[in-house]
C-alpha positions as CSV (number, residue, x, y, z in Angstrom):
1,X,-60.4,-27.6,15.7
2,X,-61.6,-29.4,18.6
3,X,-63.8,-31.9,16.7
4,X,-60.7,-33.9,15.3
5,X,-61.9,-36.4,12.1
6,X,-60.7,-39.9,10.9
7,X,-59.1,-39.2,7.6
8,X,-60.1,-42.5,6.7
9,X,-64.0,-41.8,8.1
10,X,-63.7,-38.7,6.2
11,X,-62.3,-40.2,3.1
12,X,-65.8,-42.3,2.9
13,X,-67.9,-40.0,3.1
14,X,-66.1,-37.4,0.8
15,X,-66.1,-40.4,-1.7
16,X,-69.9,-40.6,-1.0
17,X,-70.3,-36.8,-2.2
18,X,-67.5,-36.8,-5.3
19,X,-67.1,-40.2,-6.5
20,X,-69.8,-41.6,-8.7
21,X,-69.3,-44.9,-10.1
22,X,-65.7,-44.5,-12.2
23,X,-66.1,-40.2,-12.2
24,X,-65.1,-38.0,-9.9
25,X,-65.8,-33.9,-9.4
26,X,-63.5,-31.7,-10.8
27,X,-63.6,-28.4,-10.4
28,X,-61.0,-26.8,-13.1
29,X,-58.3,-27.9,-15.3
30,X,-55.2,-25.8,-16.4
31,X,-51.7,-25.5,-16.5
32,X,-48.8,-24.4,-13.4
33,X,-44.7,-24.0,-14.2
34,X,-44.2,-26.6,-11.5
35,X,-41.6,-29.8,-12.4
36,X,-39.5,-27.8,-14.5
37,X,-41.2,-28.3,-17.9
38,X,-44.9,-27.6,-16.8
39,X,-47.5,-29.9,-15.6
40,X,-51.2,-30.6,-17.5
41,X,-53.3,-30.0,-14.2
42,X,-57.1,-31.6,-13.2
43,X,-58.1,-29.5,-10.1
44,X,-60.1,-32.5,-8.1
45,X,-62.8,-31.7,-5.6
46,X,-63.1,-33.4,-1.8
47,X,-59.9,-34.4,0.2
48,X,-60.0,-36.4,3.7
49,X,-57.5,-33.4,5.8
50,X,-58.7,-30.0,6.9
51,X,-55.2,-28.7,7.0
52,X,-55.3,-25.0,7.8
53,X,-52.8,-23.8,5.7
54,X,-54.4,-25.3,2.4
55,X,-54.8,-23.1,-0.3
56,X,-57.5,-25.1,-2.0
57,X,-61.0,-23.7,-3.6
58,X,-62.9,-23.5,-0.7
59,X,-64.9,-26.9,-2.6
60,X,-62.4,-28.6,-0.6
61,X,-64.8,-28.5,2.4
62,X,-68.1,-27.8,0.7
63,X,-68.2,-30.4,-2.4
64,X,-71.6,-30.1,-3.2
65,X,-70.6,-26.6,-4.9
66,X,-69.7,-28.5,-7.8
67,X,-71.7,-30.3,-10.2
68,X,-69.8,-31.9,-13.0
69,X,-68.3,-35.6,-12.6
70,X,-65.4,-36.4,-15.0
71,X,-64.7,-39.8,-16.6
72,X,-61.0,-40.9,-16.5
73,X,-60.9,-40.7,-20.2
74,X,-62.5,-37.2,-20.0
75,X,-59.3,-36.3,-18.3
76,X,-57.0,-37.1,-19.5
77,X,-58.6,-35.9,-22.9
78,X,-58.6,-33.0,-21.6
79,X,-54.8,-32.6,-20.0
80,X,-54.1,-34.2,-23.5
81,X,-55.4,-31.6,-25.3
82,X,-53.8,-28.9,-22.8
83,X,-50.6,-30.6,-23.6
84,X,-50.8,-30.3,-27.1
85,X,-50.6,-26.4,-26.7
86,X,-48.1,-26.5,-24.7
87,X,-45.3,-28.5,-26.5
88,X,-43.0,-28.3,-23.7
89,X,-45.7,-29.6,-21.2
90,X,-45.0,-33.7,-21.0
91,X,-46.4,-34.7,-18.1
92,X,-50.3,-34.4,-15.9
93,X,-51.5,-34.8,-12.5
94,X,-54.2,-34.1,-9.9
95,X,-54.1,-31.5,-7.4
96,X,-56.2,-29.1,-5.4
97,X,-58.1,-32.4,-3.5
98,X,-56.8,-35.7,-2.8
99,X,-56.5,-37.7,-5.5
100,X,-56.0,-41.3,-3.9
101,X,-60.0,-40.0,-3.4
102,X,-62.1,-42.1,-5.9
103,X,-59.5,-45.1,-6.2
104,X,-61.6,-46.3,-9.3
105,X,-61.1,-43.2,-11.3
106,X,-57.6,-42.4,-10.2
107,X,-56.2,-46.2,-11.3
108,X,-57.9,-45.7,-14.3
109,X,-56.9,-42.7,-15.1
110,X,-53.2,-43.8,-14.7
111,X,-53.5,-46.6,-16.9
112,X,-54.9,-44.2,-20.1
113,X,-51.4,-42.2,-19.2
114,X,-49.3,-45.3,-19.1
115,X,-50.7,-46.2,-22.7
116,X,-50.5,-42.7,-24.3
117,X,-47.5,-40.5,-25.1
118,X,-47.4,-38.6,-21.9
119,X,-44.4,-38.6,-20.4
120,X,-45.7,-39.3,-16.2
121,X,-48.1,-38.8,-13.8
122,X,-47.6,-37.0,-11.0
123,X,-49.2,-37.6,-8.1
124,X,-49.2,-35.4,-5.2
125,X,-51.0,-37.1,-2.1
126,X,-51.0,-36.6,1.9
127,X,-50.3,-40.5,1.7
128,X,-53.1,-41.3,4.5
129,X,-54.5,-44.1,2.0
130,X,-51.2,-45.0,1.2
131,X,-50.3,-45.8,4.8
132,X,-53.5,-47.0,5.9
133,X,-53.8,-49.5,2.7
134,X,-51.0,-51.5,1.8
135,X,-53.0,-53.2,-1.3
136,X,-53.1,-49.6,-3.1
137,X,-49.8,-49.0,-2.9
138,X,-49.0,-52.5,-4.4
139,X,-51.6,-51.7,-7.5
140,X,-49.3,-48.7,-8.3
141,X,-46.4,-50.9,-8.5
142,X,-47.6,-51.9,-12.2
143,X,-47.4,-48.7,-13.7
144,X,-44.1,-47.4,-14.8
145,X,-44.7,-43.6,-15.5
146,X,-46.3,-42.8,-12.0
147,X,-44.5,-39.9,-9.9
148,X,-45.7,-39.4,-6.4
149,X,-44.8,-36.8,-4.3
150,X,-46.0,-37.3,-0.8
151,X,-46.4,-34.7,1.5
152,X,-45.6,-34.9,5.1
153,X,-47.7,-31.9,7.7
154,X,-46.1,-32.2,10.8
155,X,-43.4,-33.5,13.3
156,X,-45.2,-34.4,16.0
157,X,-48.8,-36.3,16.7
158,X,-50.3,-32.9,18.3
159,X,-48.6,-30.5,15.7
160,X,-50.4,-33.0,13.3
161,X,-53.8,-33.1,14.4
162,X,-53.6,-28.6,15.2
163,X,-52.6,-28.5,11.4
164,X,-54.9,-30.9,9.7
165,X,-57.8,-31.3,12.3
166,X,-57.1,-34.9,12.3
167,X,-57.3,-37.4,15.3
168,X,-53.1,-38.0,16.3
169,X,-53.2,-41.6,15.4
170,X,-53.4,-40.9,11.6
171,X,-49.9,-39.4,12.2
172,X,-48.6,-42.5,11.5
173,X,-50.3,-43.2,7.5
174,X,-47.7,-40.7,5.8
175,X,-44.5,-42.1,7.1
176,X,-46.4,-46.0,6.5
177,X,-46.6,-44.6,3.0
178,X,-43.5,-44.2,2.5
179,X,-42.5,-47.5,3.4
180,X,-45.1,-49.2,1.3
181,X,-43.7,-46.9,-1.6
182,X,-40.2,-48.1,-1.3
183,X,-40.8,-51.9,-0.4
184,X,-43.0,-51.9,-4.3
185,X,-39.9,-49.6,-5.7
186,X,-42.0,-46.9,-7.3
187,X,-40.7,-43.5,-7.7
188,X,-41.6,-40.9,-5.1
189,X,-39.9,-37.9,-3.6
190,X,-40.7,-36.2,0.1
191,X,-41.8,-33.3,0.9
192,X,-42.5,-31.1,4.2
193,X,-43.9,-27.5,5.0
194,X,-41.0,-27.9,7.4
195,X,-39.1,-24.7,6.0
196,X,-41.6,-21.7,7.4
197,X,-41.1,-20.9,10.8
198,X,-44.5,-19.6,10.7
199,X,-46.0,-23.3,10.7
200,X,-43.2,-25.1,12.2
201,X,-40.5,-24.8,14.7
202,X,-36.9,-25.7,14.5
203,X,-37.5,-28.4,17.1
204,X,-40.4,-30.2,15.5
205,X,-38.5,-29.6,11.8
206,X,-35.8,-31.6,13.8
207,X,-38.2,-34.4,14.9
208,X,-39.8,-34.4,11.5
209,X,-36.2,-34.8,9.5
210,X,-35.6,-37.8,12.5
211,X,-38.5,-40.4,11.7
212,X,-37.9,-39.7,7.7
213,X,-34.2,-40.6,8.8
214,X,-35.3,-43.7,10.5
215,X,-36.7,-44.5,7.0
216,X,-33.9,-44.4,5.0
217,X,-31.3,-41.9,6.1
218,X,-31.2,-41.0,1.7
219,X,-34.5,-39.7,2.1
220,X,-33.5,-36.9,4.3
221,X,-30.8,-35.6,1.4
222,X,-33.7,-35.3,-0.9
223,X,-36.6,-33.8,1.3
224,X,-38.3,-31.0,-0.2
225,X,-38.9,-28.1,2.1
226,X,-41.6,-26.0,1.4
227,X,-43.1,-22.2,2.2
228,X,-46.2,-21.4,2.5
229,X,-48.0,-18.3,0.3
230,X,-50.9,-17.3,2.4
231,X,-53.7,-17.2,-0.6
232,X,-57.0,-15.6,0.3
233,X,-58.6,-19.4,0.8
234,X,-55.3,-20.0,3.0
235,X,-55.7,-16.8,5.3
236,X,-59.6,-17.4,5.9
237,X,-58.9,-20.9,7.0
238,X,-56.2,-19.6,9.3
239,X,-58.5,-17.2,10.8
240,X,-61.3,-19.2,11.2
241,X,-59.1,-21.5,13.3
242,X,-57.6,-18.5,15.5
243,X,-54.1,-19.1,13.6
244,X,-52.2,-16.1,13.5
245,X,-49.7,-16.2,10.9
246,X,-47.3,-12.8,10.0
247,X,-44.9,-12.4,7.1
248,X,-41.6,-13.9,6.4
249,X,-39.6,-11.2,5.5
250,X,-36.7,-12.2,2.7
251,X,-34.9,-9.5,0.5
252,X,-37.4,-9.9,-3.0
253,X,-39.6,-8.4,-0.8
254,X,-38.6,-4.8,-1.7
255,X,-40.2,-4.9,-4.7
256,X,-43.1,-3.1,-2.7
257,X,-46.4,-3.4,-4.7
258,X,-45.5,-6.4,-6.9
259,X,-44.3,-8.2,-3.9
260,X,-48.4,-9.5,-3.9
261,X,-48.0,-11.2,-7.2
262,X,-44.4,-12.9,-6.4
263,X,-45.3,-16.7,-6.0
264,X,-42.5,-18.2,-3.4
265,X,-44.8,-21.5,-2.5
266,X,-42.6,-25.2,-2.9
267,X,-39.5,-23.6,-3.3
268,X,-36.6,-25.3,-1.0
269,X,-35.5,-22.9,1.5
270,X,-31.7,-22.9,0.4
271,X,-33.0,-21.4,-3.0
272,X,-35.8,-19.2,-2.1
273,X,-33.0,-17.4,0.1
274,X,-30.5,-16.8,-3.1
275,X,-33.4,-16.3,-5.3
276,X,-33.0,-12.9,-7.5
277,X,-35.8,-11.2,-8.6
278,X,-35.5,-10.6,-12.0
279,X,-38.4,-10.5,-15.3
280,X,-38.2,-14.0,-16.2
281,X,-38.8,-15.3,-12.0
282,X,-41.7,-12.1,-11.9
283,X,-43.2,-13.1,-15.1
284,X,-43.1,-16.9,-14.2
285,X,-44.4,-16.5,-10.9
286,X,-47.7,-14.4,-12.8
287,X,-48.6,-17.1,-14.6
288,X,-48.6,-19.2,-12.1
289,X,-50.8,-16.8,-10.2
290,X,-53.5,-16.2,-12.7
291,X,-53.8,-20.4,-12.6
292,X,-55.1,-20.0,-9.1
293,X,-52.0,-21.6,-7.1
């Protein structure tokens, strides 16, 4: 990563390859056990980080490998329709890419889930545009079932740019975000890939957990701390950069073959340590596997 890119730059010209008019590129849609009850999911193509621990379709950095452009209603049609066989499913979002990507699409998108009988959006963002553009943030503020969960990289400017191949000054955006998300009082939650040693050390975990702190000392109580499952997309990134990144050993590992198909990825660290394997977690954990996460 010696080439470091603008996010915003980037964000452009992603826009320029994924966005057409209101429709944007998806890739997939489906369903993941995340939020407790399930989540309706639209896989979105194009994001503005190169972070070398994503676990992405590799479309993430070669968008012209999908065709298709989605309307917002075409969306959230189809989320609708996954909902409605899944009864216990009540809520959608966008993952895989960005989706602050394609402003257009993504407002209007929200605003068909604000009228319907969905029960939120989630949106899970890096939070660059968020931090870098105020006004966006403020939009938000007028919808009522909107659920973002922003997603902090690093501790420090240089960690930052080695992990997302992003110029150090874009540090700044995600913790920006967050301020702009609690001065328009919409609901968000934190979260870090501050709890694998494998990406972050105990001194930069410490640094991270101090400017969140500065923030609003509350938001430290309800940080998420994430692992990371090295996916086959994940581990060719990481080599292609020279990262070398081993195991982390915990005791669910002895499970020997299966161990492969045990999905530990945004779990906290306090419960992935008393975690028991058992059927239900195993069974749980394939499903989410055969989505692709």
């Amino acid at each position: 990563m010696l080439n470091l890119i603008d996010p915003i730059e980037l964000a452009k010209k992603t826009e320029n390859v994924v966005c057409r008019g209101n429709k944007r590129k998806y890739l997939r849609f489906g369903t993941t056990p995340d939020y407790k009850t399930g989540v309706a999911t639209g896989y979105a193509v194009g994001c503005n980080l190169r972070c070398v621990f994503c676990w992405a379709h590799e479309t993430r950095d070669n968008n012209e490998l999908v065709r298709d452009f989605y309307s917002p209603r075409e969306v959230f049609d189809i989320l609708h329709e996954i909902i409605g066989r899944n009864p216990k499913i009540d809520k959608i979002r966008i993952s895989d890419g960005e989706p602050t990507l394609c402003r257009d699409h993504l407002m209007e998108l929200i605003e068909i889930t604000e009228k319907s009988d969905v029960g939120q959006f989630v949106l899970e963002t890096n939070g660059i545009l968020f931090g870098y553009d105020e006004n966006y943030v403020k939009d938000l503020s007028a919808f009522k079932k909107i659920y973002v969960r922003l997603d902090l990289k690093a501790g420090t400017p240089e960690a930052f740019s080695k992990k997302t191949g992003a110029i150090p000054e874009a540090y700044e955006y995600p913790f920006q975000a967050i301020r702009h998300l609690m001065k328009y009082g919409i609901n968000f939650g934190v979260a870090a890939m501050s709890a694998d040693p494998r990406f972050m050390d105990p001194l930069e975990r410490v640094g991270l957990i101090t400017r969140v702190g500065e923030i609003d000392p509350a938001l430290v109580l309800r940080l998420e701390e994430e692992m990371t499952v090295l996916v086959p997309t994940a581990k060719k990134r990481l080599n292609a950069y020279g990262w070398k990144a081993g195991k982390v050993k915990y005791p669910f590992y002895v499970i020997g073959p299966l161990r492969k198909y045990v999905q530990v990825s945004y779990m906290p660290i306090k419960s992935l340590k008393k975690q028991k394997v058992n059927f239900g977690f195993l069974l749980k954990n394939l499903i989410q596997l055969k989505h692709g996460i």
